[in-house]
C-alpha positions in Angstrom: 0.0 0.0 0.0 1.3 3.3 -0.9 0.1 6.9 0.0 1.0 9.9 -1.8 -1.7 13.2 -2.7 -4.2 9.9 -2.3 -3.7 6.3 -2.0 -3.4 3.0 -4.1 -2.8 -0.6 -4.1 -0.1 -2.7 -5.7 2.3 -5.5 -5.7 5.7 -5.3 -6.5 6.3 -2.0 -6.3 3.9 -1.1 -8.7 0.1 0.5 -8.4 -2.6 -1.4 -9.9 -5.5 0.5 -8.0 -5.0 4.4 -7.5 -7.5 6.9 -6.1 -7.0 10.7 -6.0 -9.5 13.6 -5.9 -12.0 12.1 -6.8 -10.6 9.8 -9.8 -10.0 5.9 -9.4 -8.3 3.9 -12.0 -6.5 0.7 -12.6 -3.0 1.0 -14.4 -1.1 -1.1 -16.3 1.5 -3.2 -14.8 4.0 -0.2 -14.5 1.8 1.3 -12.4 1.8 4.7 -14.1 -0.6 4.2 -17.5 -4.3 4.4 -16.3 -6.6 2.2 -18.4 -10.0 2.7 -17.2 -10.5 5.9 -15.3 -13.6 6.0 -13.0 -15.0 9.3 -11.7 -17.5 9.8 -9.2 -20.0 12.2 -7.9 -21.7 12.9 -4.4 -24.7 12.0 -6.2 -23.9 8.5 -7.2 -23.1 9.4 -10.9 -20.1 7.7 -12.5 -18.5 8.2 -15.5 -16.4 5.8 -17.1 -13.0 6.9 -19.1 -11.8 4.5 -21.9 -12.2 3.3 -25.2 -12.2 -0.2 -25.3 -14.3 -3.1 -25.4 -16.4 -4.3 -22.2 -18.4 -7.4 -21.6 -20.2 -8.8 -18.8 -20.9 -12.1 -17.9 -24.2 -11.6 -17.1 -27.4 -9.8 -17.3 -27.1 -6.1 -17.1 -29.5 -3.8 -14.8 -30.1 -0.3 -15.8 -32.0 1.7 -13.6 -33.9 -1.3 -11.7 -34.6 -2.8 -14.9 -33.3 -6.2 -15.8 -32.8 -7.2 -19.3 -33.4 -11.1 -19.9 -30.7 -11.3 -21.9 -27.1 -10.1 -22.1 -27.1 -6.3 -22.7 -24.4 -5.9 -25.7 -24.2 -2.6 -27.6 -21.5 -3.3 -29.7 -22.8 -7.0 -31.4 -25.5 -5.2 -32.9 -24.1 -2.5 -35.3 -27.2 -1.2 -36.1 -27.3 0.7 -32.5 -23.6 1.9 -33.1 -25.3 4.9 -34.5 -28.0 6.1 -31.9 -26.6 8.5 -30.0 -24.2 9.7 -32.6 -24.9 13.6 -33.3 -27.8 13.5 -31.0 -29.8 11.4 -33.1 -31.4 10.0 -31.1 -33.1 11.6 -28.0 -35.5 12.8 -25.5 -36.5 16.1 -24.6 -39.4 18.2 -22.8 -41.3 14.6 -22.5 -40.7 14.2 -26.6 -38.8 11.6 -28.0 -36.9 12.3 -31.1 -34.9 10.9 -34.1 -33.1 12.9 -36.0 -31.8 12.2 -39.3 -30.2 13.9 -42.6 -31.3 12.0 -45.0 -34.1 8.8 -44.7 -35.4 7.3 -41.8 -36.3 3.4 -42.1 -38.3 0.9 -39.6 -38.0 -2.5 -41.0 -38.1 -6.0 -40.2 -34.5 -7.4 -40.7 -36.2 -10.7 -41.3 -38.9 -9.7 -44.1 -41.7 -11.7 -42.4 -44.9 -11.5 -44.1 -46.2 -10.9 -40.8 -44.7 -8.0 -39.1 -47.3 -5.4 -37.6 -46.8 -1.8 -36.7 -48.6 0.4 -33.9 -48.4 3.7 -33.2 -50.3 4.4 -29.5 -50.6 7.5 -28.0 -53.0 9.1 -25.6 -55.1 11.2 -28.2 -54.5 8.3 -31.1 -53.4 11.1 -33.2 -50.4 10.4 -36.1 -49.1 13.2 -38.7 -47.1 13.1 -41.1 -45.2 16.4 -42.2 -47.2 17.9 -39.2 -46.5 18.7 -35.6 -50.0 18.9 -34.5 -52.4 16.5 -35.8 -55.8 17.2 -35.9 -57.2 13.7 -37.0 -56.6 10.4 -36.0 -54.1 10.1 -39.8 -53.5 14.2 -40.4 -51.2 14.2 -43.6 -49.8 17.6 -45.1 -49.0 16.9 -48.4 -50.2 14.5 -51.1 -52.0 11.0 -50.0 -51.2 8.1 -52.6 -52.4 4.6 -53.0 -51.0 1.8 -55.3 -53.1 2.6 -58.5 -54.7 6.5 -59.3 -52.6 10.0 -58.8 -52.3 11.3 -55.6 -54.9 13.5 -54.1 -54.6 16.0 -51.3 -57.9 17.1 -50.1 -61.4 15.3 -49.2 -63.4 17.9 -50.4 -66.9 19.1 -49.1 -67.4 21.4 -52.3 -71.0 20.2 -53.1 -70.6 22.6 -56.1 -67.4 20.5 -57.0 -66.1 23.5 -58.6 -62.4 22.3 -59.0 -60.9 20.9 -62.2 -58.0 19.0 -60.8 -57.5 15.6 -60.3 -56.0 16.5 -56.7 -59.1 16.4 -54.5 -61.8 13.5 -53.8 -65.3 14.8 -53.1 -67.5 13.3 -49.9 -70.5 11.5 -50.3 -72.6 14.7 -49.2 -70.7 17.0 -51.8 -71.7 14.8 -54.3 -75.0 14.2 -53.4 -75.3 18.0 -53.1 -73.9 18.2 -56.6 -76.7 16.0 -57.8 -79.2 17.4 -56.1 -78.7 20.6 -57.7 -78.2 19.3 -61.0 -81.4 17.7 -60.8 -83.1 20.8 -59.6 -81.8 22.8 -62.3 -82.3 20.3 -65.3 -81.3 17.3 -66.0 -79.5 16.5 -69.7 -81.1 13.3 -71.2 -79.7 11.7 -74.1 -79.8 13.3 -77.8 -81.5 15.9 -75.7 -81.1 19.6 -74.4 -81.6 21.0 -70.7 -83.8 23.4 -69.3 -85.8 24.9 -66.3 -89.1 25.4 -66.2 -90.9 27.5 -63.3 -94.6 28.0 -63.3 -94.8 31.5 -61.8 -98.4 30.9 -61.2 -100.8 28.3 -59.3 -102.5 26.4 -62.3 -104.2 23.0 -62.8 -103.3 20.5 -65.6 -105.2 17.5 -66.7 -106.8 17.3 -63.4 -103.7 18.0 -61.2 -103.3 21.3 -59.2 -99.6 22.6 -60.5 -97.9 25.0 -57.5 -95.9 27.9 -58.8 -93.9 27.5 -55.5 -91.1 24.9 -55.5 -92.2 23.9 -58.5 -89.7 23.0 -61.3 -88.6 20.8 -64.4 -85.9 18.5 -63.4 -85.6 16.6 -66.7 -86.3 17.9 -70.0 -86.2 15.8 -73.4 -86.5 16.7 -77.0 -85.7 14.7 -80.4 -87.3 15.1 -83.8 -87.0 11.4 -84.5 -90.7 10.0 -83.4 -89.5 6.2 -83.9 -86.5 7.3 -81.8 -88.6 8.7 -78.8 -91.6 6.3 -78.6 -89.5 3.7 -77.2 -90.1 2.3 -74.1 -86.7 0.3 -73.8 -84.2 3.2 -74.1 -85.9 6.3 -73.7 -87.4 5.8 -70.4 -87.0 8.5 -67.9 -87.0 7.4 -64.0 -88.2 9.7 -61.3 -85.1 10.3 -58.6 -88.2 12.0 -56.2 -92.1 12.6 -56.1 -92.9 14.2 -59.2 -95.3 14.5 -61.9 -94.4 13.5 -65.5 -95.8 16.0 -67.9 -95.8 15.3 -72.0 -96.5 17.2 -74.6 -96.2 16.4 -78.4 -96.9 17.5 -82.0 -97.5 15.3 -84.2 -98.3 15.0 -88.4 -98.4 11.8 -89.8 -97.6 10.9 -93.6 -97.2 7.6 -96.0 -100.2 6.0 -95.3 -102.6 5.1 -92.4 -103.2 4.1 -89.0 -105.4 1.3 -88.0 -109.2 1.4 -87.8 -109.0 2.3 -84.7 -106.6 5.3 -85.0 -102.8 6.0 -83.4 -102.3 5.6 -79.8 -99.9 7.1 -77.9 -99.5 5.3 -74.2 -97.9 6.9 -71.6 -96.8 3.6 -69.3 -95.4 3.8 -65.5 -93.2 0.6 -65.0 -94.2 -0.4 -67.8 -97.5 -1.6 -66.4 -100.9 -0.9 -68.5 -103.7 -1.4 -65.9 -105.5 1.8 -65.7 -104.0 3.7 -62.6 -100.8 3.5 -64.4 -101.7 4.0 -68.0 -102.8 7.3 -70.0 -104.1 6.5 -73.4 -104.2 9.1 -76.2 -106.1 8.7 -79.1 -105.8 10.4 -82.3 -108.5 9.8 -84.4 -108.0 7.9 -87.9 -109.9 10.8 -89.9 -107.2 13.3 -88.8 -104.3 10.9 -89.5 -106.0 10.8 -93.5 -106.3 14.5 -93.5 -102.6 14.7 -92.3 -103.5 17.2 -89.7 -100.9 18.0 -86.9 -102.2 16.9 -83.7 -101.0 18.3 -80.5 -101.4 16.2 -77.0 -100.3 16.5 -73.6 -100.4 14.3 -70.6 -99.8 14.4 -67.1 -98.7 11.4 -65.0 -98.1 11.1 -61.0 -94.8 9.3 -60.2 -92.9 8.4 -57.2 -89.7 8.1 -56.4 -87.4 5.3 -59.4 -90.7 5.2 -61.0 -90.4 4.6 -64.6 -92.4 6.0 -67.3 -91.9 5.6 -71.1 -93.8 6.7 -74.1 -95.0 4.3 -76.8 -96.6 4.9 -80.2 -99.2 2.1 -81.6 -101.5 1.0 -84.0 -98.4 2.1 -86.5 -96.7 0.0 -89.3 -93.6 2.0 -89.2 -93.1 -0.1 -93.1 -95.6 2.2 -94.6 -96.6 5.0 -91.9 -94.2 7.8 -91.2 -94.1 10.6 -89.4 -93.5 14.0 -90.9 -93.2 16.1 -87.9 -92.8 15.4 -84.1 -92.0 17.4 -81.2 -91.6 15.8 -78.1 -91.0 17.3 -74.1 -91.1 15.0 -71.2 -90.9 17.0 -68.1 -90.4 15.5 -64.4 -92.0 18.3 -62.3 -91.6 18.7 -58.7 -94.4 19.6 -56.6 
C-alpha cells in the first residue's frame, strides 16, 4: 500500500489500484498508465473513461430494470449509431430521431407478418405535421398503389375544382346531384332546361304549385320512332314528381289502324289503368294529315319509370313527318 496526494494498491512495487480527488483507476503493470478511469459524484453518478471493449458475464440492470438477456451494444451494429450527433433523444417529455437524410423501420427478417402500432394518448399520427388534428393528419399528397395522388377530401357540393387533386365526400356529391337535378337534367340526344310556373294552375286534373315547382328533366328529339321507345328512352323519377308530355304530331305515308294512333304513356311499364294514359288520335285526322298536338300528365314516385310508346303504326308504310316531343319531371 502506498500513500501519496491519495492512496493506491499494488504489488511489487507497482500500483494497480489508484484513487485521487475524486478519480479511481487501474494502471497497467507499470503502475503509471491508467486504463480505465472511473470518476465519481456525491450523487452517485459515475463516468467511465476508456475506449475499449467491455463485456459482462451476465445480465445487465439499468436503472432497476433487468434485461433477460445479455445487454451488448456493440454485437448489434445497427445501435452503433444512436446516439451519434444527438440522433437519437428525449426532450421536454418528446422523444426524437433525428436524421439527414431517410429514416427506415423495417423487419430485418422480411416476415410477411410483421405489424406496426403507433399508440398515443389522443390516437393522433401526422405526417409532415406537428399537430395533428385527425386520428391520420397528412400535409401533403396521399397516394395509393393505383390512381394519382390526391390532397384534399373535399366538401365542395358545387365541386367547382378541375383538378385531379381532391376527392369529393358522399354529401358533396349528393349536393352536386341534387342541384343538377333541380336545375335540369341533360337526357340523351337531348337539351336541358328549367321550367318554373310563376303561377298556381291545374293541368289534366292536377293542381300545379308555382312554388317549388320545377322541371328536373327535360327531353327533346325530332325522330318519333327514336322517342316512342319504351326500352331506351325511359325516364325514372329520382323523387315525387309528376311526369308532364307534350307532343306535336303530323303523320304521312299512309294510315293508321281502324282504330286510330295511340300514344301510351306507361309507368313501370304496367298498363292497368291507374298507371296508364291512353291518347287517341282519331283515324280521320291521320288521312287529313292534320298536326295533332297532345299533352299528358302522370303522378310518379320516387325510381318510377315511365316511357312513351306509339301504336296502332306500321312503321313499313306510316311515317311521321313532324314530331316534337317534351317530357318533363316536375316537382311539386
Amino acid at each position: 500500500m502506498q500513500l501519496w496526494g491519495g492512496f493506491g494498491l499494488g504489488i511489487n512495487d507497482s500500483t494497480l489500484f489508484y484513487a485521487a480527488n475524486g478519480f479511481h483507476s487501474w494502471r497497467d503493470a507499470n503502475g503509471t498508465n491508467p486504463r480505465m478511469v472511473l470518476t465519481t459524484a456525491a450523487n452517485g453518478g459515475l463516468s467511465v473513461l476508456g475506449t475499449g471493449n467491455s463485456s459482462f458475464a451476465g445480465n445487465l440492470t439499468i436503472a432497476g430494470i433487468t434485461q433477460s438477456q445479455v445487454f451488448d451494444v456493440g454485437g448489434f451494429s445497427r445501435t452503433q449509431h444512436i446516439n451519434k450527433d444527438g440522433a437519437f433523444y428525449r426532450y421536454n417529455g418528446q422523444v426524437y430521431i433525428a436524421v439527414d437524410d431517410n429514416l427506415y423501420i423495417r423487419d430485418i427478417a422480411q416476415s410477411d407478418n410483421i405489424k406496426m402500432h403507433f399508440n398515443t394518448n389522443n390516437g393522433r399520427l401526422g405526417i409532415n405535421k406537428t399537430n395533428p388534428g385527425a386520428n391520420l393528419d397528412v400535409n401533403g399528397n396521399l397516394k395509393l398503389q393505383l390512381g394519382v395522388a390526391v390532397n384534399e377530401f373535399s366538401n365542395d357540393g358545387s365541386l367547382g375544382g378541375n383538378n385531379d387533386l381532391a376527392v369529393p365526400t358522399e354529401k358533396a356529391v349528393k349536393t352536386y346531384v341534387d342541384n343538377k337535378i333541380s336545375q335540369g337534367a341533360v337526357a340523351d340526344g337531348g337539351t336541358a332546361t328549367r321550367y318554373q310556373f310563376y303561377a298556381d294552375t291545374k293541368f289534366d286534373g292536377q293542381n300545379i304549385k308555382s312554388s317549388g315547382t320545377h322541371v328536373i328533366r327535360f327531353v327533346e328529339r325530332n325522330d318519333p320512332y327514336q322517342v316512342f321507345d319504351d326500352k331506351s328512352n325511359a325516364l325514372i323519377a329520382p323523387t315525387s314528381c309528376y311526369y308532364f308530355f307534350a307532343a306535336t304530331l303530323q303523320f304521312s305515308g299512309g294510315n293508321g289502324n281502324s282504330d286510330g294512333v295511340i300514344v301510351g304513356i306507361y309507368k313501370n311499364g304496367d298498363s292497368n289503368d291507374n298507371n296508364t294514359t291512353i291518347i287517341v288520335i282519331e283515324p280521320g285526322l291521320i288521312k287529313n294529315l292534320t298536326a295533332q298536338s297532345i299533352t299528358a300528365m302522370m303522378k310518379l314516385d320516387p325510381k318510377d319509370r315511365v316511357d312513351v310508346r306509339l301504336e296502332g303504326v306500321d312503321k313499313s308504310t306510316f311515317s311521321v313527318s313532324y314530331s316534337s316531343f317534351m317530357g318533363f319531371l316536375i316537382g311539386q
